[in-house]
ZAMARGU-4260 file (C-alpha; in steps of 0.2 Angstrom, whole numbers, plus 5000, padded with zeros to 4 digits):
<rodrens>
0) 5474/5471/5634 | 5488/5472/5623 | 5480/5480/5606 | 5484/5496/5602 | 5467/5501/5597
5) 5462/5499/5616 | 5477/5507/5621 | 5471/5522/5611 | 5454/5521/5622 | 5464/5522/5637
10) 5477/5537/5633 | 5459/5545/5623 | 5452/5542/5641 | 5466/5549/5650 | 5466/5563/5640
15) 5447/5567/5645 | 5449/5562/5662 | 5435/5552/5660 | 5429/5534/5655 | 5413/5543/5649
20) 5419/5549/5635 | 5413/5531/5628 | 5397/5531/5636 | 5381/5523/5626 | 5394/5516/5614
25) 5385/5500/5604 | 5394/5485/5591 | 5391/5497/5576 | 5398/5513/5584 | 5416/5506/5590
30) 5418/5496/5575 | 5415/5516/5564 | 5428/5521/5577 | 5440/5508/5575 | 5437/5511/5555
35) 5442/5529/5559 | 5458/5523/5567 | 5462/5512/5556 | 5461/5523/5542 | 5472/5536/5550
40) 5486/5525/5552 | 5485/5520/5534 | 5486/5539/5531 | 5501/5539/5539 | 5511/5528/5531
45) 5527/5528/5540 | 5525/5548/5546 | 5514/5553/5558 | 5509/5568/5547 | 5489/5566/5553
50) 5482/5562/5570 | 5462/5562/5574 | 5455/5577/5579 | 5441/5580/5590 | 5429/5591/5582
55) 5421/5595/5600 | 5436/5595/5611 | 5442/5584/5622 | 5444/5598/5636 | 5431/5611/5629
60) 5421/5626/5641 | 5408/5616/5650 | 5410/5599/5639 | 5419/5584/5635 | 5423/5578/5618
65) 5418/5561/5615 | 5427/5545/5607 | 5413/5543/5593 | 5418/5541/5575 | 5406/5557/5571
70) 5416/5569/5584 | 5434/5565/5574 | 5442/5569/5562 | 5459/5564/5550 | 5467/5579/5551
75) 5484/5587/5548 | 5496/5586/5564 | 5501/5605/5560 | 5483/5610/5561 | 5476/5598/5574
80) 5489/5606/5585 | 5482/5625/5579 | 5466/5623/5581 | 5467/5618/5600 | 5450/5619/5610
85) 5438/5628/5599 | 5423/5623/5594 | 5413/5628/5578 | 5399/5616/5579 | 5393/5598/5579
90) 5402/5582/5584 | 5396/5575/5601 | 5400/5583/5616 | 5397/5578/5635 | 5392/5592/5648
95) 5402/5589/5662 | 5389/5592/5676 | 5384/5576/5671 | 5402/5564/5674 | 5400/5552/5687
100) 5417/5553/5698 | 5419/5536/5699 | 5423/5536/5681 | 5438/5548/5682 | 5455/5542/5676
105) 5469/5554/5679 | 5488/5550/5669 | 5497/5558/5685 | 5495/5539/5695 | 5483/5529/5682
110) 5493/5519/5670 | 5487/5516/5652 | 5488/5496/5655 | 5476/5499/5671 | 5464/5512/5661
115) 5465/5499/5648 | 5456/5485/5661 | 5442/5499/5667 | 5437/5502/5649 | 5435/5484/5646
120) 5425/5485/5663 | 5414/5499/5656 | 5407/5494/5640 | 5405/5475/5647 | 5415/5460/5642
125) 5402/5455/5628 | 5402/5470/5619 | 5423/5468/5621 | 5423/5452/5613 | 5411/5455/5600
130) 5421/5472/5593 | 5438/5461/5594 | 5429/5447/5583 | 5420/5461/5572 | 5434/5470/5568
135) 5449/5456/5570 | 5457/5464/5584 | 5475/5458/5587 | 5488/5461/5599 | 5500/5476/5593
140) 5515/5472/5585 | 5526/5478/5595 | 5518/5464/5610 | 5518/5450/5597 | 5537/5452/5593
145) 5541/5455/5611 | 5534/5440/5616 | 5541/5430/5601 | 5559/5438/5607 | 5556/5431/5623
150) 5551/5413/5619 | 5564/5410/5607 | 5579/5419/5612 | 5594/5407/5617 | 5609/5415/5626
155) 5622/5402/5618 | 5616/5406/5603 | 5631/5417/5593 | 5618/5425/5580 | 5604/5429/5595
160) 5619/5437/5605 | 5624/5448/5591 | 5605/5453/5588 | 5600/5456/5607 | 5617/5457/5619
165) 5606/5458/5636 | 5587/5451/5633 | 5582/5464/5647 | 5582/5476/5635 | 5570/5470/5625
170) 5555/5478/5634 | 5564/5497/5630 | 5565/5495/5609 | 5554/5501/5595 | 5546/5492/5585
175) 5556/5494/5571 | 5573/5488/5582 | 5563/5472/5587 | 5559/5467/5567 | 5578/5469/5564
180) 5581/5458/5581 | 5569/5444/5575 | 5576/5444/5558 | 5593/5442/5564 | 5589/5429/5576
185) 5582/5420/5560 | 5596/5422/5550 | 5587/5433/5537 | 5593/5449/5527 | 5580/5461/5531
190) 5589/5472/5518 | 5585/5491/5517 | 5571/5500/5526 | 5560/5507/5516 | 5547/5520/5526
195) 5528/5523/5513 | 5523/5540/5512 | 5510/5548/5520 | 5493/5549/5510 | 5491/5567/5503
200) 5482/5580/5513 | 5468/5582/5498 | 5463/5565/5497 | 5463/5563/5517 | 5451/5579/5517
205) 5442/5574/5505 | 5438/5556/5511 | 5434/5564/5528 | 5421/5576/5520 | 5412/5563/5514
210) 5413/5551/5526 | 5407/5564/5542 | 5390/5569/5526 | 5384/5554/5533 | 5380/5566/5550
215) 5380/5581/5541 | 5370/5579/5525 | 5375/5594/5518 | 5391/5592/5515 | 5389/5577/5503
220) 5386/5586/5487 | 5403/5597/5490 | 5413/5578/5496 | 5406/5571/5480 | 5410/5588/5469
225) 5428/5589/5478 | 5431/5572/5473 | 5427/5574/5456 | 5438/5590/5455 | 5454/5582/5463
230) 5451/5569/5451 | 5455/5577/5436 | 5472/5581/5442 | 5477/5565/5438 | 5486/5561/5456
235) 5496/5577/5457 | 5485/5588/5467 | 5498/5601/5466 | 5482/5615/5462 | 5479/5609/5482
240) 5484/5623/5493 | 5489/5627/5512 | 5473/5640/5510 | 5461/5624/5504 | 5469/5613/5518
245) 5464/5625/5531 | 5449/5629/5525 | 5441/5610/5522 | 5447/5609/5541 | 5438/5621/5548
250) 5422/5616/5539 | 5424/5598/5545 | 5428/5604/5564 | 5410/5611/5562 | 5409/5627/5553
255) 5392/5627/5544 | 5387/5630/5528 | 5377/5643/5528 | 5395/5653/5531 | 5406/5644/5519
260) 5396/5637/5504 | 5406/5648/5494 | 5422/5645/5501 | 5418/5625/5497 | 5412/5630/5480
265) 5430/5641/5478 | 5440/5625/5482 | 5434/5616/5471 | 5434/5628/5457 | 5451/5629/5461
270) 5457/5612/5460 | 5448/5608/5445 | 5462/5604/5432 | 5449/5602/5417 | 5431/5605/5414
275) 5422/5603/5398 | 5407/5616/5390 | 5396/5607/5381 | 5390/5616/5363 | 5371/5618/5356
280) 5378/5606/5340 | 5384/5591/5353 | 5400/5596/5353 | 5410/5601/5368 | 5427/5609/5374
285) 5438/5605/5388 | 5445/5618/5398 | 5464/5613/5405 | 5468/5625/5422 | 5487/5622/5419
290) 5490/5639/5429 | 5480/5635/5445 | 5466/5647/5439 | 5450/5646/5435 | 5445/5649/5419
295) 5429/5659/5411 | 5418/5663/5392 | 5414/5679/5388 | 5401/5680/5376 | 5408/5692/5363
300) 5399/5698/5346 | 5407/5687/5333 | 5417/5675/5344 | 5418/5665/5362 | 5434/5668/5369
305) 5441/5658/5384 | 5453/5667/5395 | 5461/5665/5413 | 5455/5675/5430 | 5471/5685/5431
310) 5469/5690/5412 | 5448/5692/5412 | 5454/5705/5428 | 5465/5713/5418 | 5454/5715/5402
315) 5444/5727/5418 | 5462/5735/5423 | 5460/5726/5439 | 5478/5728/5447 | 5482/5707/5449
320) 5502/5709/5452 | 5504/5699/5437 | 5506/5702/5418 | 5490/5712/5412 | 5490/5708/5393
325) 5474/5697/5391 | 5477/5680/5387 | 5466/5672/5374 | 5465/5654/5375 | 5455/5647/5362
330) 5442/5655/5349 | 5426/5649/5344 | 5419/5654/5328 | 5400/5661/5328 | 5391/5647/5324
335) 5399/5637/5336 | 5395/5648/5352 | 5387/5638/5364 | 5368/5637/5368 | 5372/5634/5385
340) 5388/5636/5398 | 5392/5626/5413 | 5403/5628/5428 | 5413/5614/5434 | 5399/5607/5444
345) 5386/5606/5429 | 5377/5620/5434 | 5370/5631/5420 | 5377/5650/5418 | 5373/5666/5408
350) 5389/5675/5410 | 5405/5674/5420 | 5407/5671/5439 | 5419/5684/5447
</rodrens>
C-alpha cells in the first residue's frame, strides 16, 4: 500500500481510466515491468529528464495502452511530451469495446491510495505478494522516514524542535526535507547535497533498443551495432545528436523497419568514432571520426586515400556550406591497397557509400 511502485499502477490506472490496463498480467510480466521502472528512475539520477512512454497510448483512437514492459518505453521527458497519442505500431493495446465498467477508476473522486487497494484486488493477493517478494518491494522512502519522524520525534527535545517546529507538518515535506529532518534529529552533519546526473540519452536509447528486440527481433542486430558504435566514443557521445535522439524514438514507439533500416544504419555510421579496414597482407587501419563524419576509400590508380564526407562531396563540387578543398587523411601506397573494405558494421564493400 505504500510502495511507490504500486503507486505508479494506480496513477498508470487513473491515467487510462481503467484497472484493465493490467489485465492478464503473470509473476514474470510485472517483475519485467517493475525492471522497467526501476531502470527509469536510475536513468534519472536526481532529474527527471526521462519518464516511460507508452508506445500504444494511454488514451489512443479506439484503444487503451497497456501497463506491459513491451508497450513502454525510457524516453526523453521533451519528446514523450511531443509525441502525444500517436501510434506507429506494436506495444500492446486494449480495444475499448471490450472494458468492463466496473473496472473504471476516474482521478476526479478516486484517490491514488484507494486505486492502489483495487489494483491489489485485481491481480489477487497471491500474485501481490509473490511480485513484493520477487522483486523486494519496500515501502517508499518518503513513507519509511515519515513514519520513523513520527515514532521518534520528542517535543522537549531542543534538536527535534529545531529540525521540525510543528510535527503536523511532517505529512507536507519532500523527501529530501525529511532526510535533512531525521539527520538533524540524530545529530548528524548531512553535509552538502549532491544531486547524480541523469544517464545520457544514448545509452538510455540504446539500452531500450535492445531490451524491446526481445519483442521485435529485428531490431537486435542494429541495438547490438548501436552499442558497438557508442562504444568507441569512449563515454563522450558527443557525435550523439538531437536528429539521432529523435529518430531512435520514433523507431522504438513502433516505426518499423522496413521504413527506417537506413536511418538506423545512418545513426550508427554517425556515432562511430573509429572503425578499422582490414588489408589483404594482415594489416589494418583505423579510421578516427574526430569531425562527426563519416569517413570513405576511394580506390585510386597508384594509391588508397581516405577522406571525410564533406571533402569526398567536394572532390564532386557538391555545394556542402563548408571548406571544399579535399581533405586527404592518410595515403596508402600500392601494394598495401586492400583486398577487401569494410564499413563500420563488418560488411564487405566495393566502393563508397554516398
Amino acid at each position: 500500500m505504500k510502495s511507490a511502485f504500486f503507486y505508479y499502477l494506480a496513477t498508470e490506472c487513473l491515467r487510462a481510466g481503467t484497472i484493465e490496463i493490467l489485465q492478464d498480467h503473470t509473476l514474470e510480466s510485472l517483475v519485467k515491468l517493475h525492471e522497467v521502472y526501476k531502470n527509469n528512475m536510475r536513468y534519472n539520477g536526481s532529474s527527471n529528464t526521462f519518464e516511460l512512454s507508452h508506445i500504444a497510448p494511454v488514451k489512443g483512437s479506439g484503444h487503451v495502452g497497456m501497463l506491459y514492459a513491451e508497450n513502454l518505453v525510457s524516453a526523453p521527458k521533451a519528446l514523450n511530451r511531443a509525441h502525444g497519442n500517436k501510434h506507429f505500431g506494436f506495444g500492446k493495446p486494449l480495444h475499448r469495446l471490450t472494458l468492463d465498467p466496473k473496472h473504471s477508476v476516474d482521478k476526479r473522486w478516486d484517490k491514488p491510495s484507494e486505486v492502489v487497494q483495487r489494483v491489489i484486488n485485481y491481480l489477487g493477493k497471491d500474485l501481490v505478494l509473490a511480485v513484493i517478494k520477487t522483486c523486494k518491494i519496500k515501502p517508499t522512502q518518503r513513507s519509511q522516514l515519515v513514519e520513523w519522524i513520527i515514532a521518534h520525534y520528542d517535543p522537549t527535545n531542543e534538536c527535534h524542535l529545531i529540525a521540525l517546529g510543528d510535527l503536523s507538518q511532517v505529512h507536507d515535506l519532500k523527501t529530501r526535507q525529511l532526510q535533512q529532518i531525521k539527520a538533524t534529529m540524530l545529530g548528524d552533519d548531512t553535509g552538502e547535497y549532491i544531486a547524480s546526473a541523469p544517464t545520457h540519452p544514448a545509452i538510455v536509447l540504446c539500452n531500450e533498443l535492445s531490451r524491446l528486440s526481445a519483442y521485435r527481433t529485428e531490431l537486435e542486430v542494429y541495438a547490438y551495432a548501436l552499442d558497438e558504435a557508442l562504444s568507441t566514443q569512449a563515454g563522450d557521445y558527443s557525435l550523439f545528436s538531437k536528429h539521432h535522439e529523435q529518430m531512435l524514438f520514433d523507431v522504438l514507439h513502433g516505426k518499423g523497419i522496413a521504413v527506417m533500416a537506413d536511418t538506423l544504419e545512418m545513426i550508427v555510421g554517425e556515432n562511430t568514432q573509429r572503425f578499422v579496414v582490414q588489408y589483404g597482407n594482415g594489416q589494418h587501419h583505423v579510421i578516427t571520426n574526430t569531425e562527426a563524419q563519416r569517413y570513405f576509400i576511394q580506390d585510386h590508380k597508384d594509391q588508397v586515400i581516405i577522406t571525410s564526407l564533406v571533402a569526398f562531396k567536394a572532390s564532386l563540387g557538391v555545394d556542402t556550406n563548408t571548406d571544399n578543398s579535399a581533405q586527404v587523411h592518410d595515403e596508402i601506397t600500392l601494394h598495401m591497397l586492400p583486398a577487401a573494405v569494410f564499413d563500420p558494421w563488418g560488411n564487405e564493400v566495393e566502393q563508397p557509400p554516398f
